[in-house]
N, C-alpha and C positions, 0 to 999 in steps of 0.2 A: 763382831764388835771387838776380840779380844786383839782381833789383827790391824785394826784400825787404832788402838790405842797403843799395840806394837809401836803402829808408823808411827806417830806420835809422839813416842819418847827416841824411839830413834833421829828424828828431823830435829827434836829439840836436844838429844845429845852432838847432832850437828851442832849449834848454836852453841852449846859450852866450849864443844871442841875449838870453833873457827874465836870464839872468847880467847879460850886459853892457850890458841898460838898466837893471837894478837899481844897479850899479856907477857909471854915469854918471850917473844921473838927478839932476833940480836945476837945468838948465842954466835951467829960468823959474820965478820969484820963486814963483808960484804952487804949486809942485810940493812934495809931503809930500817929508818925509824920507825918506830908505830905513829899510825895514823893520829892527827888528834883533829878538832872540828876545824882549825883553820887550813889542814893539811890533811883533805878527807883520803878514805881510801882509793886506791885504784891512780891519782892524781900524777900528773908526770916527776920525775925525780926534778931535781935544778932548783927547788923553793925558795934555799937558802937554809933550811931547818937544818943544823950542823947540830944540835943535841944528842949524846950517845944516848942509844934505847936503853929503857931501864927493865929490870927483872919486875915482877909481878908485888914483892914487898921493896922495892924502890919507888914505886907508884906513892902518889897521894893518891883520896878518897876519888878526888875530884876527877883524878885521870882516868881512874875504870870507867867512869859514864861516858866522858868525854870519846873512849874509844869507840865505847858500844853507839853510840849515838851516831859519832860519824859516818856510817854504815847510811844514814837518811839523811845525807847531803848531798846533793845532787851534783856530779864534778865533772869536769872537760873528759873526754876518754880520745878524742882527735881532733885535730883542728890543720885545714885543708890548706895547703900552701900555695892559693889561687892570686896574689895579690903579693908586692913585695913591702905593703903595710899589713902589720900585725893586727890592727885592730878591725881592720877588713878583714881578714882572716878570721879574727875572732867571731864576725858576725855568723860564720857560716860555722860554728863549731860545734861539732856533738857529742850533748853529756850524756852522762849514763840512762839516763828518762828513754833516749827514742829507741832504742835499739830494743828495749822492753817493748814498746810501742808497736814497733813493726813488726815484733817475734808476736804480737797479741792478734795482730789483723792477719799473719800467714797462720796461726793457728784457727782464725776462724775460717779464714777459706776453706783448711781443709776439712775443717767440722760441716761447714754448711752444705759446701759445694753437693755432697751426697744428699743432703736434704731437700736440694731443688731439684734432684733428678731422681728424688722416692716415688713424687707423685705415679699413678697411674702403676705400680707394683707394691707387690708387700717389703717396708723395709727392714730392716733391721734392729734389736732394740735401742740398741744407740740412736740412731736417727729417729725412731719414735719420741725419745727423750725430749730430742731438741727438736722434734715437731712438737712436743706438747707444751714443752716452751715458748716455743710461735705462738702457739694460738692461746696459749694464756696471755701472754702482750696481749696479742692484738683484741683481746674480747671481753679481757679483765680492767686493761692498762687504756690502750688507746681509744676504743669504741665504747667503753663504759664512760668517757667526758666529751669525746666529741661525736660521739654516735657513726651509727655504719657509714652511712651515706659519704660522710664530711671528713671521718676518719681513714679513709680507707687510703687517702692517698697520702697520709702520712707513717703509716703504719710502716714501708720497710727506713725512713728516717729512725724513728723512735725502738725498731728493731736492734738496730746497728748500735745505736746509742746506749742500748741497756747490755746487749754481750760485748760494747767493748769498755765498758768503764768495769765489769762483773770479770771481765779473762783477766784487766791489767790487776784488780783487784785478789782475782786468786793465784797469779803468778808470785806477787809480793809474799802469799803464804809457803813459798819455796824456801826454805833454808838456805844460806849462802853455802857455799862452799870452800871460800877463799877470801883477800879482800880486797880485790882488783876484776876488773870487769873480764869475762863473764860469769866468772866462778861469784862474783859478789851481784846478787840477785836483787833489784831492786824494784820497788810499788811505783811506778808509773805515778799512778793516782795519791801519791805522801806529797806531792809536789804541786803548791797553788799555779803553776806556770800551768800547768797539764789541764788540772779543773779549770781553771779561770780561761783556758783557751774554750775548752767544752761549754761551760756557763756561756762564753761570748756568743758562741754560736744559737744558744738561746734566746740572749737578748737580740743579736740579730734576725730572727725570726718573730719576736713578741712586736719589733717595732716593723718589721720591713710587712707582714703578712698583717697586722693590724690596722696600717697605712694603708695596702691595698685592699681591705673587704669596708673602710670608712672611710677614708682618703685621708688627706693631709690634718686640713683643719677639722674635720670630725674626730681623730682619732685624738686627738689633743683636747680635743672641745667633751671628749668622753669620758676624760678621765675624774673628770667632777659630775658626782652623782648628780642628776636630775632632782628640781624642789628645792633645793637649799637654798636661804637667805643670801641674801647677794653680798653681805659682809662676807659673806666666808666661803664663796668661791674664790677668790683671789690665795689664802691662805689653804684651803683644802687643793687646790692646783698644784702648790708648790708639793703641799704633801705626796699627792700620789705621783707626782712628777720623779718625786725623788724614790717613792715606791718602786717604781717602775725599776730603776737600776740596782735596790737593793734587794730586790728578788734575784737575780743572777748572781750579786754578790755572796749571798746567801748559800746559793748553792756550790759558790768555789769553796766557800770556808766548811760548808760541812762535809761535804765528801776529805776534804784536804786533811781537815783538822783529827775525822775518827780515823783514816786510815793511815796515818802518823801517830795518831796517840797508842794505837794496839800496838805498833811497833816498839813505841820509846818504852810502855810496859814491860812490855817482852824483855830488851836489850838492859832495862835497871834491874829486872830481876835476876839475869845471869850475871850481871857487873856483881849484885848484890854478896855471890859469893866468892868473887876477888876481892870484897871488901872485907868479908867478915875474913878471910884467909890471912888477911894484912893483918887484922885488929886484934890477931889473935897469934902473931906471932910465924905463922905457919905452922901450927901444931897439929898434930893429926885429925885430933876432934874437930878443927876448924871444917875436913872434910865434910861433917855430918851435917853442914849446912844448905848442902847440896840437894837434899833431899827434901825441904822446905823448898828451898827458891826455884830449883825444877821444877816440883807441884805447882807452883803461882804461877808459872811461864806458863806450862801445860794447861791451863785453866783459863788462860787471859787468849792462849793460841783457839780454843775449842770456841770462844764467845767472840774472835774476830773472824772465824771461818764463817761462822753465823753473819757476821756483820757486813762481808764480803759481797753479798748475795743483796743483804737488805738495804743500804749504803746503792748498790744500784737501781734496786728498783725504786728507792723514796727519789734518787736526784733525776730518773725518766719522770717516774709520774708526776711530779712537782714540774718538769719541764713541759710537760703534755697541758695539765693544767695552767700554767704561764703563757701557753701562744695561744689556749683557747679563750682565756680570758679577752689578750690583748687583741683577738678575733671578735668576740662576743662582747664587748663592754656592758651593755646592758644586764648581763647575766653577774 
């Protein structure tokens, strides 16, 4: 435990540190501006932002968060020069989001790839881990709502789904190290483009496999309970019609919204003591601030590691439940 809370203040004295070169930076002529939200980090030079960078008490209140925050804007990091129009270009441009993305699925290759070739020997304890992870998916998660039989052939779908929204999820808990890509570390999943593509993929499954176990007009003709007064079928139609989409909706804003809110946490609390540093003159005592708003960082960091994990498995098993339903209407 003692070394685990080591890490802990160490990763989160990363954070003060990559703070308080953001806050100071400028001291040679050469150096960009600091970042601010319209001019996020990592972002190519040329803006047009001609503002000289200011010292730490030349900041307003306003611009410590605005640094800190910038950090969870998602921003161009290349953009391929296949077209000699720019905005065709721009179509094919990649932000900071995928390259998390892809470092998330070569991590799990390598994690897994041992675990499909354990069977039939003893593994290893790591490979047991994340066999005991499999098979809690599969026996807790997916077979516990659509049973063996019916579950069985979605089980490595909703596999994939739950360690890759939980890797992009605990990679975001890395500390930056800089504030340009790749030294600047970023949550995949703080981004509704990310969830809302994963949700889609939900909703494409609730309609496309619910359509083919009732067909067209059943699967639409199901969505109004059986018995009801005929006034209000027309009006209970529209309702779960519109159900129907706000269940995916649903699931982009919650995953999106907690794993962006632990972060903004984190980043006002270390702003927090740029602030009092300013309010205070830079007097030495301002220092002793640090020691409060570290603690709060530290505290809001242990209860997102927790969330990292849980944030995954509520947006699987919500999606498991969603295609069994729009399978089963009756149910």
């Amino acid at each position: 435990m003692p070394k685990k809370l080591l890490a802990l203040c160490v990763w989160l004295a990363a954070f003060v540190g990559a703070a308080s070169l953001r806050a100071q930076e400028g001291h040679d002529a050469g150096h960009t501006p600091a970042p601010t939200a319209q001019h996020p980090p990592g972002a190519a030079a040329g803006h047009g932002d001609e503002h000289a960078p200011m010292h730490t008490l030349e900041m307003s209140a306003g611009d410590f968060f605005k640094h800190q925050f910038a950090h969870s804007v998602p921003y161009v990091i290349f953009t391929p020069k296949i077209s000699p129009d720019d905005e065709v270009n721009h179509l094919f441009a990649v932000y900071n989001v995928q390259p998390w993305q892809w470092i998330c699925l070569g991590l799990m290759l390598v994690l897994f790839l041992p675990v499909v070739g354990s069977f039939g020997r003893s593994p290893g304890r790591g490979v047991r881990i994340l066999r005991g992870f499999c098979l809690w998916i599969r026996d807790e998660m997916v077979y516990s709502v659509m049973g063996k039989e019916e579950g069985r052939a979605f089980v490595p779908l909703f596999l994939f789904m739950f360690f890759f929204v939980a890797f992009q999820n605990v990679i975001g808990l890395i500390p930056s190290a800089g504030h340009h890509f790749p030294a600047a570390i970023y949550t995949a999943t703080g981004t509704p483009f990310v969830t809302g593509a994963l949700a889609l993929v939900t909703l494409l499954l609730m309609l496309g496999l619910g359509i083919k176990k009732n067909g067209f007009v059943g699967f639409f003709k199901g969505l109004v309970p059986h018995g009801l007064p005929l006034p209000l079928v027309p009006i209970m139609f529209v309702i779960e019609l519109i159900s129907l989409f706000v269940k995916p909706f649903a699931l982009t804003i919650r995953l999106f919204a907690n794993m962006l809110a632990g972060h903004l946490v984190i980043a006002s609390a270390i702003a927090l003591v740029f602030l009092f540093t300013k309010m205070m003159g830079g007097a030495v005592t301002s220092y002793l601030t640090v020691v409060p708003c570290v603690g709060m960082a530290i505290f809001i960091y242990i209860i997102e590691a927790f969330v990292t994990l849980l944030q995954a498995y509520i947006f699987t098993f919500l999606s498991i439940n969603f295609v069994y339903q729009s399978m089963h209407q009756d149910h």
